[in-house]
MARTITI-649150 format. One line per field, with one value per residue (C-alpha): x negated, y negated, z; residue number from 1. Coordinates in Angstrom, 1 decimal. Layout:
xx = (X  ...) .
yy = (Y  ...) .
zz = (Z  ...) .
seq = (NUM  ...) .
This chain:
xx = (-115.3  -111.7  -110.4  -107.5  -104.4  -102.9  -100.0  -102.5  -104.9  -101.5  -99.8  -96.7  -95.3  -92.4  -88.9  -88.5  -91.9  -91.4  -88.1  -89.6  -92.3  -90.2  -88.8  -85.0  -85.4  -87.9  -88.4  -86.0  -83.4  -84.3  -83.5  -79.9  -79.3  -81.0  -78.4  -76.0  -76.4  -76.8  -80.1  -80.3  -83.6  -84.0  -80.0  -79.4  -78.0  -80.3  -79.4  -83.0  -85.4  -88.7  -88.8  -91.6  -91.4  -93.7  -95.1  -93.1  -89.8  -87.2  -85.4  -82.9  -80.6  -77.1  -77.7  -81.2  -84.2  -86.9  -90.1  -92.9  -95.6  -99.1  -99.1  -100.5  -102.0  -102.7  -103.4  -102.6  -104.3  -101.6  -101.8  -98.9  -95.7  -94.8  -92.2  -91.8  -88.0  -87.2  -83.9  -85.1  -83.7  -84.3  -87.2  -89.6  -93.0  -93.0  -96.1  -95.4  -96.8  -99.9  -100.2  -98.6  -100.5  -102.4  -101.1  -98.2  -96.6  -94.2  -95.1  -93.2  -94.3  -94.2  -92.1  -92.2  -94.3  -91.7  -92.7  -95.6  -97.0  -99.8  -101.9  -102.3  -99.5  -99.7  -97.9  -97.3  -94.7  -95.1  -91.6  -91.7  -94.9  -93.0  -90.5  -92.4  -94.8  -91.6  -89.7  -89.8  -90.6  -94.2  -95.4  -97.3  -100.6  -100.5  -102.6  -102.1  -104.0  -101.3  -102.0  -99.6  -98.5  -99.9  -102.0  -100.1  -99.8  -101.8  -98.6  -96.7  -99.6  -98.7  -94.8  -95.5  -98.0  -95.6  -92.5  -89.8  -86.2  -85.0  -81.6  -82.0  -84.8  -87.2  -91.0  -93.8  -97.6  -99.8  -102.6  -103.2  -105.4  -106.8  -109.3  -110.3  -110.3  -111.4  -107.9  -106.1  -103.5  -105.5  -104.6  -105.1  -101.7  -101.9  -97.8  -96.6  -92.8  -91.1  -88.2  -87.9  -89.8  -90.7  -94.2  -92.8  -89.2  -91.4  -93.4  -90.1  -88.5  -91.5  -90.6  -93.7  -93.8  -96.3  -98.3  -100.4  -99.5  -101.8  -101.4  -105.2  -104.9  -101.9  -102.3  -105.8  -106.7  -108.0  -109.2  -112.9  -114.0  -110.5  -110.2  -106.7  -104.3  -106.5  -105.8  -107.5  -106.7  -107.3  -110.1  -109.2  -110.5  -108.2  -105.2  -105.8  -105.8  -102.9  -100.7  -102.6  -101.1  -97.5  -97.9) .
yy = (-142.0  -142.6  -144.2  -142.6  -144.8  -145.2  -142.5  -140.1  -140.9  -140.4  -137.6  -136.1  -136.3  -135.0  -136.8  -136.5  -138.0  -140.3  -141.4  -141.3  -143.5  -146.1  -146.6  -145.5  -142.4  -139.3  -136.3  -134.2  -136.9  -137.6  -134.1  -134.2  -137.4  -134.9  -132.2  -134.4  -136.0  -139.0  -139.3  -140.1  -139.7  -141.6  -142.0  -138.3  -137.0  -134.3  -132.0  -130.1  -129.4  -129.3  -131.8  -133.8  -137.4  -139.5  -143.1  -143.9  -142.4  -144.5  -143.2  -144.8  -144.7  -146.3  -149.5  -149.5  -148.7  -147.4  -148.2  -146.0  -148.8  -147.3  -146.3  -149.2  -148.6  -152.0  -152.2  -155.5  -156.6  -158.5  -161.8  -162.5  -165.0  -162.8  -160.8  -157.7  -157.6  -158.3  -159.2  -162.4  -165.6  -168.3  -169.9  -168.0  -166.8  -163.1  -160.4  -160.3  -163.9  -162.7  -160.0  -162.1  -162.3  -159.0  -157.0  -156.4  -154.1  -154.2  -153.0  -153.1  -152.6  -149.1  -149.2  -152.8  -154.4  -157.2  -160.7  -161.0  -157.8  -157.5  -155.3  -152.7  -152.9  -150.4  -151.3  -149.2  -148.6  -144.6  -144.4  -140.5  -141.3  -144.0  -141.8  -138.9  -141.5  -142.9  -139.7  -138.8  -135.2  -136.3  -137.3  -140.0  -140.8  -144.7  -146.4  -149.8  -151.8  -153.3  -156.6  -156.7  -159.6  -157.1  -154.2  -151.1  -149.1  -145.6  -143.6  -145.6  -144.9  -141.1  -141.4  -142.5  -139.6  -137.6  -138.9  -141.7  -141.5  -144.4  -145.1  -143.4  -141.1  -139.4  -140.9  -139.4  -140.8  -138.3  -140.4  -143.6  -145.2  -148.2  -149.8  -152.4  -150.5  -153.6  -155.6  -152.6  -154.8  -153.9  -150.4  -148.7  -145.6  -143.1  -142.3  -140.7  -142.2  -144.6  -145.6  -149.6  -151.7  -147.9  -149.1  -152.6  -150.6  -148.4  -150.7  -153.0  -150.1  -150.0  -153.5  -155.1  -157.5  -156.8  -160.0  -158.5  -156.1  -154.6  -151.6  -150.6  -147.6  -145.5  -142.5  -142.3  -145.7  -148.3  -152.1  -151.6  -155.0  -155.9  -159.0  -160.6  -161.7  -160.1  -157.5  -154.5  -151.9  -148.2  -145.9  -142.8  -140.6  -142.5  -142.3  -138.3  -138.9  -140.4  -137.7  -134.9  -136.3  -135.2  -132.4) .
zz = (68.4  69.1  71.8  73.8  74.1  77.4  77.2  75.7  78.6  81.2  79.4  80.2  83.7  84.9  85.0  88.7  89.6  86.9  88.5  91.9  90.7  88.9  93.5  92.5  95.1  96.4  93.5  95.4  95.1  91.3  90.6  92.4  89.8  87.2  88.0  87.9  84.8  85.8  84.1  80.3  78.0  74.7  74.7  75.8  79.2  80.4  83.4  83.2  86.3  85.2  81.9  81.3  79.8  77.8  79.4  75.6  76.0  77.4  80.8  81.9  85.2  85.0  83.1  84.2  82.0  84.3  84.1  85.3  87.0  87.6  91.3  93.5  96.8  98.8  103.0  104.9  108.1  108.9  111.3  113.6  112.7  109.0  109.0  106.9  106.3  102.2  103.1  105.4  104.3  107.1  105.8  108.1  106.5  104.6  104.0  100.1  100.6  101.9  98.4  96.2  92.9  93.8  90.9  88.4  89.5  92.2  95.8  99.1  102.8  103.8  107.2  109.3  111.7  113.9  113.3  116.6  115.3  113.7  112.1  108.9  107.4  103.9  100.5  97.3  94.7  95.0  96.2  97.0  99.2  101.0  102.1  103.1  105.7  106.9  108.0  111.7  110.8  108.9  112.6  111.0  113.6  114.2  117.0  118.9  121.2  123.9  125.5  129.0  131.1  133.8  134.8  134.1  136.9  136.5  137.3  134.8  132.1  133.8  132.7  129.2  128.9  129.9  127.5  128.6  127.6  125.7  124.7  120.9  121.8  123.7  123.1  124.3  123.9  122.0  123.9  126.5  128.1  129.5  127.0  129.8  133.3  135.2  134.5  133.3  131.0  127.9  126.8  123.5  123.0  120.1  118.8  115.8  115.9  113.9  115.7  115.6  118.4  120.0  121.5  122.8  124.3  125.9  128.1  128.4  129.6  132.7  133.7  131.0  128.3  125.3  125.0  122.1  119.6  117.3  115.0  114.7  112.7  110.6  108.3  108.9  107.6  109.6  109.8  109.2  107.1  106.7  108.5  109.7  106.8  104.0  101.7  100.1  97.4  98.6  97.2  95.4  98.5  101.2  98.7  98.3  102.0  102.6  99.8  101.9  105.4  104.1  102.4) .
seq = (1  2  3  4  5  6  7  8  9  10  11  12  13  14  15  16  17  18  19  20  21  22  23  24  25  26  27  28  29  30  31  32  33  34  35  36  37  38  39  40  41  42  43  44  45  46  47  48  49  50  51  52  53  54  55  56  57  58  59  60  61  62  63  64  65  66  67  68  69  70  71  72  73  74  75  76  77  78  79  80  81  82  83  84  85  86  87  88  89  90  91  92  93  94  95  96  97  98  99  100  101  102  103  104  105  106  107  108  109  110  111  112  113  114  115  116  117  118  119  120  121  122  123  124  125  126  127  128  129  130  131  132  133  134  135  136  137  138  139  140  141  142  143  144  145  146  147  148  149  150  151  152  153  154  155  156  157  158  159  160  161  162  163  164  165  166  167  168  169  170  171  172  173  174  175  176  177  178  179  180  181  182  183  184  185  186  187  188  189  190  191  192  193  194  195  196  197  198  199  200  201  202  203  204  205  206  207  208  209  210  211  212  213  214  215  216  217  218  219  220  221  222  223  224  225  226  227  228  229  230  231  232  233  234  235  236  237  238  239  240  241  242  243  244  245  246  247) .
């Protein structure tokens, strides 16, 4: 019996997706560069929707030859003191550290998590994914247990169900509550925003400091047997999971 190579195992794909998976930009991007002609296959400008490329043929981008990885799905528990910035280059200790040496292919943090966050943190070179869980308009559901330098008052807990004006935005909770009532500084909030720092702005805004930040769950994925600073690869089923939440 004959064993399938690789590309016959893949098949055809099409160039968008292909170009969306090599991280240059989403599909719908890929195809304004398609329009454009800004896209050349096997040495050949093309300017049509819809093709479909090889694993074999060679697509290249400017001066760039792209490369289409296999798609990578890896979640983070991340431990406080790493930042998630790429660009960071004071010394200070970075999350590829953490996955470094966890595959070939090349993955990036989806979104951040500030240096004294910590948490699941999700990486993949699936560029188009990426995009879609980082837009506002995807309301991706994220959770955090809060740790305050003191009990949050219950008509405060009120206002931040209700929504608080910030400088850039209007946030509002899609759930709180206390997960310790007897001190009442321990408090678990549900929030589908990405704006930057939203959950600690928030409660600065109220007159508290965030002692303890922890994102606990995002997209639907959560920390079960993923202790602090280790990794995991996603299953199939929370993948299809994830590609379902931004449809």
């Amino acid at each position: 019996m004959l064993s399938l190579s690789y590309e016959e195992k893949v098949g055809p794909i099409r160039l968008n997706k292909y170009i969306a998976n090599a991280g240059i930009c989403s599909r719908r991007e890929a195809d304004t560069l398609i329009e454009g002609g800004a896209i050349m296959v096997n040495g050949v400008y093309v300017t049509e929707l819809g093709l479909k490329v090889m694993p074999t043929d060679e697509v290249r981008y400017g001066d760039r030859v792209l490369c289409r990885e296999k798609t990578v799905y890896l979640l983070l528990n991340k431990p406080k003191d790493y930042i998630t910035s790429l660009d960071e280059e004071r010394g200070r200790k970075n999350v590829m550290e953490l996955i470094a040496g966890a595959c070939r292919e090349r993955i990036y943090p989806v979104g951040r998590l500030d240096r004294t966050t910590t948490g699941l943190l999700l990486f993949t070179n699936d560029g188009d994914l990426a995009r879609k869980l980082m837009h506002p308009k995807m309301g991706i559901k994220k959770v955090y247990q809060i740790e305050l330098d003191k009990n949050l008052k219950h008509a405060d807990m009120m206002k931040i169900a209700d929504g608080i004006e910030l400088d850039d935005a209007y946030i509002k909770a899609d759930s709180i509550a206390y997960i310790n009532p007897d001190t009442k500084r321990e408090v678990g909030i549900e929030i589908h925003t990405g704006q930057n720092r939203v959950v600690r702005r928030v409660f600065e805004s109220l007159g508290y400091k965030v002692v303890r930040l922890d994102r606990t769950l995002y997209a639907g994925l959560t920390k079960k047997d993923l202790p602090r600073g280790r990794w995991r690869f996603l299953s199939e089923k929370e993948v299809n999971i994830l590609k379902m939440s931004v449809k």
